[in-house]
C-alpha positions in Angstrom: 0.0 0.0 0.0 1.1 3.5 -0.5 1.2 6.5 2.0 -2.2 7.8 -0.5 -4.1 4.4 0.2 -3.1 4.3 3.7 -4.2 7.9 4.1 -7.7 7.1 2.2 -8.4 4.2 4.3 -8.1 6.1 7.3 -9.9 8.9 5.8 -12.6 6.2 5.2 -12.1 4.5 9.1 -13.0 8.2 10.2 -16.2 9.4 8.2 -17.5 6.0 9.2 -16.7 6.5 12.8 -18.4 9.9 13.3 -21.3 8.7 11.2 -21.6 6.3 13.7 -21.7 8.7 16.5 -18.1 7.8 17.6 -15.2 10.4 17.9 -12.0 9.9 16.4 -8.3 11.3 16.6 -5.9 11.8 14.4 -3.0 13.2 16.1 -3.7 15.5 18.6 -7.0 17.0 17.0 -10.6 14.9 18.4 -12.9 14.9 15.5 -16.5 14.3 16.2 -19.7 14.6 14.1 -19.1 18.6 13.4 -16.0 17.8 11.8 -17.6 15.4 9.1 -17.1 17.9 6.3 -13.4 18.4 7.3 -13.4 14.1 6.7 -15.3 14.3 3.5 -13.5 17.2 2.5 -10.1 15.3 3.5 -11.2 11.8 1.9 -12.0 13.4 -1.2 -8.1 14.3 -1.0 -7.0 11.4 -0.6 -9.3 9.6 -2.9 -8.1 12.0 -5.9 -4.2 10.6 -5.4 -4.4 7.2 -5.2 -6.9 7.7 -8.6 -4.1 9.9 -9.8 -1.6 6.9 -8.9 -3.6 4.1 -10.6 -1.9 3.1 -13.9 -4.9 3.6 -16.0 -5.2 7.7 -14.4 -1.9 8.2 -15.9 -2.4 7.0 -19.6 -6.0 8.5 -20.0 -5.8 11.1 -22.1 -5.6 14.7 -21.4 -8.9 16.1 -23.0 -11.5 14.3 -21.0 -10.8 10.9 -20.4 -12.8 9.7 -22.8 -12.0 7.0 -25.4 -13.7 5.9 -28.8 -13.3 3.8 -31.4 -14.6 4.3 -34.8 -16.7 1.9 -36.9 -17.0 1.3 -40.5 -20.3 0.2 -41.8 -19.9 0.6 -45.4 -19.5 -2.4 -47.9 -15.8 -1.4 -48.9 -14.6 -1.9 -45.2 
């Protein structure tokens, strides 16, 4: 695992937690059921680098995304 998945899955542990009712730390700070945007806000994060580390993130193209393919349905194909 790398430090972005270990980060997400705690990011994850966390927003579960205080939807639960539970509080949680992380370091020094106590989080509890206020704080659920700063988890969201924080998994998002975290969910956007390990996407960005995937193999498949890196050779999408740059406009979009998206991919095609193109077919032919004339006789002369």
């Amino acid at each position: 695992m790398t430090n972005a998945t270990d980060m997400l899955a705690k990011y994850l542990a966390a927003e579960t937690a205080i939807l639960e009712g539970k509080e949680v730390k992380f370091a020094d700070r106590t989080l509890r059921m206020e704080d659920l945007a700063f988890v969201q806000a924080g998994r998002r994060e975290w969910e956007a680098r390990v996407a960005a580390e995937t193999p498949a993130a890196k050779a999408a193209p740059k406009f979009g995304g998206l991919r095609f393919s193109v077919a032919r349905f004339g006789s002369d194909a």
